[in-house]
C-alpha positions in Angstrom: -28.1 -26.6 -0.3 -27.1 -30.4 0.5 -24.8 -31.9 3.1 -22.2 -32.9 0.4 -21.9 -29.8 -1.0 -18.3 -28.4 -1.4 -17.9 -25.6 -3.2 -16.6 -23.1 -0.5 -13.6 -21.1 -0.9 -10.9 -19.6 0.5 -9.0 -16.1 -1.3 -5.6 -15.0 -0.9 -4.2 -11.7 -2.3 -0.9 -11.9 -3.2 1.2 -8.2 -3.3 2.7 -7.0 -6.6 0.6 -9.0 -9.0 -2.4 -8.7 -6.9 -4.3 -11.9 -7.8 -6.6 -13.8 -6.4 -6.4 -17.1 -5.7 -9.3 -19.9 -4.7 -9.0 -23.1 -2.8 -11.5 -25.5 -1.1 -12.3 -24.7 2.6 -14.6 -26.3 5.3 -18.2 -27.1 4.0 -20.8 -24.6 4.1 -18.5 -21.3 5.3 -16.6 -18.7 3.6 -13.1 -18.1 4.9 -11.6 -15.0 3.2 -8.0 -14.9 3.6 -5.4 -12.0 2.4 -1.6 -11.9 2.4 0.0 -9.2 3.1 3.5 -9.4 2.7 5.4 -8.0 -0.3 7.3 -10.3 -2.6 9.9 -9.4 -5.2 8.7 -12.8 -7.4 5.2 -13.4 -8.6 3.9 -16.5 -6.9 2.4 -19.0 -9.1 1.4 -21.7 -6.8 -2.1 -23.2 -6.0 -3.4 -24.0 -2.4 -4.0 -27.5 -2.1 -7.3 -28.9 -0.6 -6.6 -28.9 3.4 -3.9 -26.7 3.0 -3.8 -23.7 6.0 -3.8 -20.3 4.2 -1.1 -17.4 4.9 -2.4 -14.1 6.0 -5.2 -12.8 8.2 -8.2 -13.5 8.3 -10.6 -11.0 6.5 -13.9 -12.7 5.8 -15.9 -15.2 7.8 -19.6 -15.9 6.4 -22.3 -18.6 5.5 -23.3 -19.5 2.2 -27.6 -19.7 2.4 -29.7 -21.9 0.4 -30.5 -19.0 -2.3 -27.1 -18.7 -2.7 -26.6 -21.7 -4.5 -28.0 -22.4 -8.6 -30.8 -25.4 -9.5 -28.2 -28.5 -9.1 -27.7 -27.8 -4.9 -24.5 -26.1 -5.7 -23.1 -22.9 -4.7 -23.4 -20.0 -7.2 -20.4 -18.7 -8.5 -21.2 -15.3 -8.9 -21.6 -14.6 -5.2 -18.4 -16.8 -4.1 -16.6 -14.3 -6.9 -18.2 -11.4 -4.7 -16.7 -12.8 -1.6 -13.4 -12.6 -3.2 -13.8 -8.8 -4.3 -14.7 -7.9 -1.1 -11.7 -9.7 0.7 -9.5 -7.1 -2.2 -11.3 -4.2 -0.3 -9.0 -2.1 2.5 -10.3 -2.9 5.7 -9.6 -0.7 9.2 -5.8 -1.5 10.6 -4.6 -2.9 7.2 -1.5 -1.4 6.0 -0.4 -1.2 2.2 3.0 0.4 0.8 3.9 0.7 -2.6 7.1 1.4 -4.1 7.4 2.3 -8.0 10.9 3.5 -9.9 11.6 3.7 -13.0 15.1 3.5 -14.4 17.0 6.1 -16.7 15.8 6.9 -19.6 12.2 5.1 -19.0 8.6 4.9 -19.8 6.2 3.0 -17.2 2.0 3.5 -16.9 0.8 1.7 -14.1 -3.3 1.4 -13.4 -5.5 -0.7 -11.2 -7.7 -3.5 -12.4 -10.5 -1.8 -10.5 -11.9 1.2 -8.4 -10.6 0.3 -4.6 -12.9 -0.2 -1.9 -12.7 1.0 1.7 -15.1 -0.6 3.8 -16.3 0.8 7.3 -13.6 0.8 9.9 -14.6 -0.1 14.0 -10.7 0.2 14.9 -7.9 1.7 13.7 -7.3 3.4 10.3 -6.4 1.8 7.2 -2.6 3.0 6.0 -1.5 3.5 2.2 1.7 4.6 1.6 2.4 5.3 -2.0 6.3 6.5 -3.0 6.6 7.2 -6.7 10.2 7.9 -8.2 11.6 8.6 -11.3 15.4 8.6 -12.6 16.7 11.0 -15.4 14.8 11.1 -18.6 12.4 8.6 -17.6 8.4 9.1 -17.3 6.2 7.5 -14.7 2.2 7.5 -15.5 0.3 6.7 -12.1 -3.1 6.4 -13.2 -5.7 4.2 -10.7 -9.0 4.1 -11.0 -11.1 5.6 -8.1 -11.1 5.0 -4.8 -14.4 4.3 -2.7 -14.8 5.4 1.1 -17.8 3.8 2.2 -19.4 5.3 5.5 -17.5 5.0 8.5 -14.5 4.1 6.6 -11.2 5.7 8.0 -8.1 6.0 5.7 -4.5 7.9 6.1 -3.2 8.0 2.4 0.7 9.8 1.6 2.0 10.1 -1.8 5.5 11.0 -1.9 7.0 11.9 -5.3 10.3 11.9 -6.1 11.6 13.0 -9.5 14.8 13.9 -10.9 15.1 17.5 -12.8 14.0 15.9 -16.2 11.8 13.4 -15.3 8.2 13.9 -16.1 5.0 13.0 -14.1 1.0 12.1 -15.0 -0.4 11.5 -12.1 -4.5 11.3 -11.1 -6.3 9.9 -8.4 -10.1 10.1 -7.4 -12.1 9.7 -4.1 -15.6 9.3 -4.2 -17.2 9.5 -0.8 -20.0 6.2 -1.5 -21.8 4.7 -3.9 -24.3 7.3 -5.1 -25.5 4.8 -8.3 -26.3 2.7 -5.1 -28.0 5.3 -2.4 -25.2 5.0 -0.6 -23.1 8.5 1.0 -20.3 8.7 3.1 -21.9 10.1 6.5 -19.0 10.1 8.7 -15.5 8.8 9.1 -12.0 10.0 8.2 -9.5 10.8 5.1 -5.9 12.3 5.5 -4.4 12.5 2.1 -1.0 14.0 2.4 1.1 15.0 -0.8 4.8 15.7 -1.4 6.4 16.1 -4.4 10.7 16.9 -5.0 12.1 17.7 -8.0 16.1 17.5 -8.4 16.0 17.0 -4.7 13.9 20.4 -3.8 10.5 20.3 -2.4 8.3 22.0 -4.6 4.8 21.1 -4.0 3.1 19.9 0.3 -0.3 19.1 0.9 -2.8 17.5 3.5 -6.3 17.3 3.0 -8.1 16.3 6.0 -11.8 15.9 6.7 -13.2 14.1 9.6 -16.4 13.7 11.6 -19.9 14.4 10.0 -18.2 14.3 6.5 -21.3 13.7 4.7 -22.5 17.5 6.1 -18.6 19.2 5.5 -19.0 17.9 1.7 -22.3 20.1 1.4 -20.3 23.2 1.8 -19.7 25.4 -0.8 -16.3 26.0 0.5 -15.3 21.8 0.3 -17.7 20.3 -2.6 -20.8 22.0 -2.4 -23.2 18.9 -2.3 -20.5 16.8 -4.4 -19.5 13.0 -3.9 -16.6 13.1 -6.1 -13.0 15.0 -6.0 -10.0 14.0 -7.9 -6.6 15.9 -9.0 -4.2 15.4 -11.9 -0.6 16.5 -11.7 1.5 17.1 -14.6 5.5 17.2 -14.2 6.2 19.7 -16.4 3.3 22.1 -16.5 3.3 25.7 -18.4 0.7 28.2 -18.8 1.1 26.3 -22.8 -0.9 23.3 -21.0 -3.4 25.2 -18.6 -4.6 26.9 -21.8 -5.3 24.1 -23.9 -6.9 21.9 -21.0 -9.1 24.7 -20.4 -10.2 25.1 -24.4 -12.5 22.1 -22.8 -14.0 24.1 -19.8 -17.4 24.1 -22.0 -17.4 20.5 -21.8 -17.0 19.6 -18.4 -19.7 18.1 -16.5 -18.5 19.0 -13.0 -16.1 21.5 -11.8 -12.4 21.6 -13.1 -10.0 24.1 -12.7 -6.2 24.3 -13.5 -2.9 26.4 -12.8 0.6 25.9 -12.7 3.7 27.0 -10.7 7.0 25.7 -9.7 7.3 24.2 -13.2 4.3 22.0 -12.9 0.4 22.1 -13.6 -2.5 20.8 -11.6 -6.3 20.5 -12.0 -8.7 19.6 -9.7 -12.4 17.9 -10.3 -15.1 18.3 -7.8 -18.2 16.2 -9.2 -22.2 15.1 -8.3 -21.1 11.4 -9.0 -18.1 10.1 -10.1 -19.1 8.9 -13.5 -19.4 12.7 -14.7 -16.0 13.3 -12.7 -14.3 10.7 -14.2 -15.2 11.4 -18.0 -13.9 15.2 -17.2 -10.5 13.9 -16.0 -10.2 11.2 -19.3 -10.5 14.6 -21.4 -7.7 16.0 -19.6 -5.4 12.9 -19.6 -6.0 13.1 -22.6 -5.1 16.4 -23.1 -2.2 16.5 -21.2 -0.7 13.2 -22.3 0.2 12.3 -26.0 -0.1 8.4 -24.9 -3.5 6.7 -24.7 -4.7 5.9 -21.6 -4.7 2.0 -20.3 -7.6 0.3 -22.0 -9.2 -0.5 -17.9 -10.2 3.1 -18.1 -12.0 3.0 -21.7 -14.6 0.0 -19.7 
């Protein structure tokens, strides 16, 4: 790499519309940079050269000469892999998200990509996720899965709030690292606590906490029985209707699923060896359970 190269970047991650956003930093170094605050406008607005960046810092790192392609410049694949990182939840960050949908209707919301949280040496990362829905209205919450790599520490809640008749999909997936790269969650920690009110009652609590030597608790036949992968789907409303046609594909599954309902809603839950096999088992009961498609991000 030569002296005049300039090609460094800096990335910003701006809430709601979660893009990324490149500008030209001090030569030779990476400085990874992510906003936190929340905005009710998208921001449209490029960093100019020698402008200071907003937010904390996330990344700090050199670019190295076999980083760069045959002209002496730097390659933009890996500055591109700088920036997903910098997307990543990192120990101490803090993320809520608030979702409503209005009388009467329809909203599917996704993720561009399966999240990533990284190892944390301090506190633990916070993601607070409220859902509601107004009368006659139907909210789809539908991510793609999220990755705890080892020594990663996250505190998830999901509070649901629904009026009487509203109607839910929701799924979410945790895979405990990378198996497709050797990679296993050994130890660390995951709270994920669930509450869901319909009409104003509760009807469905839940915490799920595993801590410690998680890599040996997942072995156990009584948690996951050597799996990486779990995920859940709720359905708001569920009848025994739905359980039986979801499970009409029990001979297809490639992991573990089972199903039930109560309290006017239905739930399955996936326990998997990776989460490739996991995720194809929950797409055949989205789309079992839902008579819309699914986003097109989950069909990659």
């Amino acid at each position: 790499m030569n002296d005049t190269t300039q090609t460094q970047v800096r990335t910003f991650r701006r809430s709601r519309d979660d893009r990324m956003i490149a500008g030209v930093c001090k030569r030779h170094s990476i400085d990874v940079f992510r906003s936190l605050g929340m905005t009710d406008q998208p921001t449209h607005a490029t960093p100019q050269l020698g402008a200071e960046p907003e937010g904390e810092l996330c990344i700090r790192t050199l670019a190295m000469p076999a980083d760069t392609n045959a002209n002496g410049d730097i390659f933009g694949g890996w500055v591109l892999s700088r920036m997903d990182q910098a997307g990543g939840i990192a120990g101490g960050d803090r993320f809520d998200i608030d979702i409503a949908t209005g009388e009467g209707s329809r909203l599917a919301v996704t993720t561009a990509a399966a999240e990533k949280v990284y190892r944390a040496q301090g506190p633990a990362a916070q993601l607070n996720i409220a859902l509601k829905a107004a009368a006659g209205a139907h909210l789809a919450w539908l991510p793609q899965e999220t990755i705890l790599f080892d020594r990663a520490r996250m505190l998830r809640s999901i509070d649901i709030d629904l009026a009487e008749t509203a109607s839910l999909l929701l799924c979410e997936i945790v895979v405990f690292g990378r198996a497709a790269m050797g990679e296993r969650m050994q130890s660390g920690e995951f709270v994920d606590r669930w509450r869901l009110r319909r009409g104003g009652r509760l009807v469905f609590a839940e915490t799920v906490r595993l801590g410690g030597d998680i890599g040996a608790k997942l072995t156990s036949s009584a948690i996951a029985k050597g799996g990486v992968a779990i995920g859940t789907v709720l359905i708001v409303p569920g009848d025994q209707a739905l359980v039986d046609r979801i499970r009409e594909l029990a001979n297809s599954f490639g992991g573990e699923v089972g199903i039930s309902c109560w309290n006017g809603f239905a739930m399955a839950r996936f326990c998997a060896q990776d989460a490739a096999r996991l995720r194809a088992d929950m797409m055949a009961v989205l789309g079992r359970a839902s008579g819309s498609a699914l986003p097109r991000l989950w069909l990659n």
